[in-house]
N, C-alpha and C positions, 0 to 999 in steps of 0.2 A: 504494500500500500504506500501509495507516493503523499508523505507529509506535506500541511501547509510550511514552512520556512517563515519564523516571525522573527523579528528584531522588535526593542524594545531601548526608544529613546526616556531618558529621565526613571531610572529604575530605583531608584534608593528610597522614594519614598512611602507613601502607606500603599497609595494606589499601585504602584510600580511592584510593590511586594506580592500585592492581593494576586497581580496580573501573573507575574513569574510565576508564584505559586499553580495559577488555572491553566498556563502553558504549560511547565511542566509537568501536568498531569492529564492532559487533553491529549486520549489517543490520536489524536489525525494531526498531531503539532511536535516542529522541532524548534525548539529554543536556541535561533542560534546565536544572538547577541542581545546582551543587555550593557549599555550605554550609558558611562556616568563619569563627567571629565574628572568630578572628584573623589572619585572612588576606583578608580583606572587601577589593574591589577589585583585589588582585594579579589578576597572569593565571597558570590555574591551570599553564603550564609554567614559571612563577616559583621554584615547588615542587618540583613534579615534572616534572623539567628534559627527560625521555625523550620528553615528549609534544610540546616546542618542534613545530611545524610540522601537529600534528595539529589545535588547537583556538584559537578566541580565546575560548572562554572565561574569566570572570575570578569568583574566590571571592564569594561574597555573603554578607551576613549577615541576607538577607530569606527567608522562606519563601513559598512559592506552593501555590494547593489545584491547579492546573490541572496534575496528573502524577495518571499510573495507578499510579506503584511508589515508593516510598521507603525508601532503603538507609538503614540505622541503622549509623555505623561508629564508633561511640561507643566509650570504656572503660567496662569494665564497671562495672554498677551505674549507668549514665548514662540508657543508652536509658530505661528506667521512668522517669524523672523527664523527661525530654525530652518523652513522649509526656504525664506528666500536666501538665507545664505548656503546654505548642504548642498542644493540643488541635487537633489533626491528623483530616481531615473521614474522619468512617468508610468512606466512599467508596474510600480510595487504601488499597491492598494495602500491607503492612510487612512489610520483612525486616530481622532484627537480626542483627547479627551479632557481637554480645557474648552472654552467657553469662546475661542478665537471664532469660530465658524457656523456659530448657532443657529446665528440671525440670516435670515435672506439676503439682505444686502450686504451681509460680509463672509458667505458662502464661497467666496471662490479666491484660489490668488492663481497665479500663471495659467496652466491650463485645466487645473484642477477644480472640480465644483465638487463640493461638499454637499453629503441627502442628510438632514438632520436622522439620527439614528435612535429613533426613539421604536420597537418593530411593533408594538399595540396599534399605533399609530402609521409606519412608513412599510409595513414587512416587505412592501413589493418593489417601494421604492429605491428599497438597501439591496434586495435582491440583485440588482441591475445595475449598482453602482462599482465606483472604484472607491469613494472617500466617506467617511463618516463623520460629521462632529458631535460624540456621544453625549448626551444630553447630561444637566445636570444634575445631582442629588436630588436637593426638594424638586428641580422641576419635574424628573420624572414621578416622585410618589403623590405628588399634587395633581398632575395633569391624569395620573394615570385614575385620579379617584373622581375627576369632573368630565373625560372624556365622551362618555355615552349622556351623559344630559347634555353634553354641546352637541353633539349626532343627532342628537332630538332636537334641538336647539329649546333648549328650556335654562338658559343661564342668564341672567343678569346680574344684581346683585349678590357677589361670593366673599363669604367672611371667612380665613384661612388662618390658620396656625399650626403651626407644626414646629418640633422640637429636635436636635440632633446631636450626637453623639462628638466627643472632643476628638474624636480621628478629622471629623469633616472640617474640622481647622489647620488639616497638613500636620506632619512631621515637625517643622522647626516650631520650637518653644517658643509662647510667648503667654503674657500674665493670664490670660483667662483659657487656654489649655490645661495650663501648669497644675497638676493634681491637687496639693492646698488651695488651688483656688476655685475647680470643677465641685471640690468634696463638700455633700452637704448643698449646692449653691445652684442658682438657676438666674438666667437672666434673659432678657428681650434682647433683640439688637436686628440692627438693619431694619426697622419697625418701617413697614409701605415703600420701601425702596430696596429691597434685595434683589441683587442681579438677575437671577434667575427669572423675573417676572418677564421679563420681556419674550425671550422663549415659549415661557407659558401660555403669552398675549398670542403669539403667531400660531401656535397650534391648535388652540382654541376657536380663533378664528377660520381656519382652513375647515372643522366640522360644522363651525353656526357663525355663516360670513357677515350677517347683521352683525355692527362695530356699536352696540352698546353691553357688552359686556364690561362689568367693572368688579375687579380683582383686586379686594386688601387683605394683606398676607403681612403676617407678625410672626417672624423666627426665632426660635429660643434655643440657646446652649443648654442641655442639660445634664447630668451629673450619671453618666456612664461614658461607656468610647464607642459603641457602634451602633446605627440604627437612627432609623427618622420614622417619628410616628405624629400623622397629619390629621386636620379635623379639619373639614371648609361646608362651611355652612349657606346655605342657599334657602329660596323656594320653592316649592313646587305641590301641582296639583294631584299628582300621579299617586297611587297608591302604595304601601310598601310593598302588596305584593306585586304588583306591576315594578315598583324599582329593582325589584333584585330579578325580576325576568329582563328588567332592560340590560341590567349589567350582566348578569349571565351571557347572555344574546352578544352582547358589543363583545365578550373577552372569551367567548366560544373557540378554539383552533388555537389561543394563544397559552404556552404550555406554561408560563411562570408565570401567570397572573391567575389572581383563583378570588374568589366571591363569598365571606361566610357570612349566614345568621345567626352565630353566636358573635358576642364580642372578641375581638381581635388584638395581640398584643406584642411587643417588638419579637419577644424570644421565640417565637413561630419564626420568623425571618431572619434571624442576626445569621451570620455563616452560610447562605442561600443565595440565589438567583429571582428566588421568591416575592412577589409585591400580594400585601393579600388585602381586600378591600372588605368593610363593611357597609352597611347604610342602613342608619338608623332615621325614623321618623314619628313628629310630634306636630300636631296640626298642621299649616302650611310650610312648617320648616322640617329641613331633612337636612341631618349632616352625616358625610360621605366618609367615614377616614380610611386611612389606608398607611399602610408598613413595610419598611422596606430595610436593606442591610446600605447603609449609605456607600459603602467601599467596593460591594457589590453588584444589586442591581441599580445602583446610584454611581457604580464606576465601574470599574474591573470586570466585573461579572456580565454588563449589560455588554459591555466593548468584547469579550468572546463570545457573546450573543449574538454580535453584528457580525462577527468573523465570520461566522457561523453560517450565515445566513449570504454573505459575501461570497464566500467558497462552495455554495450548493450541500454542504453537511445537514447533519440532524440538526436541531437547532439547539438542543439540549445537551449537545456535545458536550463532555469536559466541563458540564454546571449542575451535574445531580448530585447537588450535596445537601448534607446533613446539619441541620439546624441544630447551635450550639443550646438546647432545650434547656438541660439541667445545670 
């Protein structure tokens, strides 16, 4: 059996780890470089200590054309400049996985056009592509929990909140990571202005292209490391049991998104590919929440999902894992 060939730009950090780790255990993938000018020569369980016994891989600071796929695990605003300066053979497929290529009108640089890679939403569109710019944490567990009431077009006013884990602040330390300060402690931040919204606003719009949909979204650091668990509250006339046949219906064929009517809670998802939705309702209001592993199907996991789906494989390849329960 002839492997995909992935290389892996920016490997040292959480996502970068999450990633190596699902390449090197995805039968139909050869890990053949992971790329980190500042880590050039360690061996990459130097870093990412989990992996001791899996790999002799060691960090490189060289690039190679001879791979089919190349993961972009940059800070934002990096990959664009990475790809204009590497000039990288149009040949190999890119997935980003920073926030450079979200937007329509910043989808594309040289001859490359980027399909937003979100597959609830694009499965056919990533099918057929070369690029992806893998969506963001909350946008995907947000979008994924209003998507079939925009399909109806039943969305106007959405009140949103969701909460996430101190991984989704990156690797480098700083005061509000830092465990004394996670422990015990919760807080708001980026309150109606979190980047993510804009992504959310365009796909929203592609299922209910009437433009008065209006999205306030309140995100909160909360005191674990992994996991985003959302609530977005709307109206609507439909009944519960008509909601959970529409959500059923909308996420039918799609194998990591699933629907329950019990309540729902991170540790179903943490260590998963998994996003699992509820929908609760009380007179005109119905709120949607939904759960997801943020380093997973909010990064790493969703991005071998795209691979997935780019190279003609199962699409579950190399992502049936086991939810850290207990």
């Amino acid at each position: 059996m002839v492997k995909i060939k992935a290389g892996v730009i920016g490997g040292a950090g959480y996502t970068g780890g999450e990633l190596i780790r699902l390449l090197l255990n995805h039968p139909g993938v050869e890990a053949s470089f992971i790329h980190s000018r500042s880590n050039a020569g360690k061996p990459i369980h130097s870093v990412h200590q989990d992996l001791i016994g899996d790999t002799e891989l060691t960090f490189t600071d060289k690039l190679s054309d001879n791979i089919d796929v190349l993961f972009l695990c940059l800070g934002h605003g990096e990959s664009k400049k990475f790809l204009t300066e590497s000039k990288i053979s149009d040949k190999i497929k890119v997935i980003d996985l920073a926030n450079d290529f979200r937007l329509e009108a910043q989808s594309s640089i040289g001859n490359r056009q980027f399909v937003y890679g979100l597959p609830e939403l694009n499965r056919d569109k990533i099918k057929t592509a070369n690029n992806i710019a893998n969506p963001g944490c909350f946008a995907t567990a947000i979008q994924l929990g209003l998507l079939p009431l925009a399909k109806a077009g039943l969305l106007k006013d959405i009140y949103t909140t969701g909460i996430t884990g101190s991984t989704g602040a990156g690797q480098s330390l700083s005061t509000t990571s830092h465990f004394s300060w996670r422990a015990n402690n919760i807080q708001a931040y980026k309150t109606l202005t979190h980047q993510h919204l804009g992504e959310i606003g365009e796909s929203l719009l592609h299922l209910q292209p009437k433009n008065d949909i209006d999205l306030s979204f309140v995100p909160w650091r909360g005191d674990f490391t992994r996991g985003i668990f959302i609530s977005s509250t709307t109206h609507c006339d439909l009944s519960i049991e008509e909601l959970n046949v529409l959500y059923s219906t909308f996420y039918a064929g799609h194998p990591f998104t699933h629907v329950s009517k019990e309540p729902i809670f991170l540790k179903q998802v943490v260590n998963t590919n998994k996003a699992i939705l509820q929908v609760e309702k009380a007179g005109s209001k119905v709120v949607v929440h939904s759960a997801i592993d943020n380093l997973l199907k909010g990064a790493s996991g969703q991005a071998v999902q795209n691979m997935n789906l780019l190279f003609g494989v199962d699409e579950t390849s190399g992502l049936k894992l086991k939810a850290n329960y207990f």
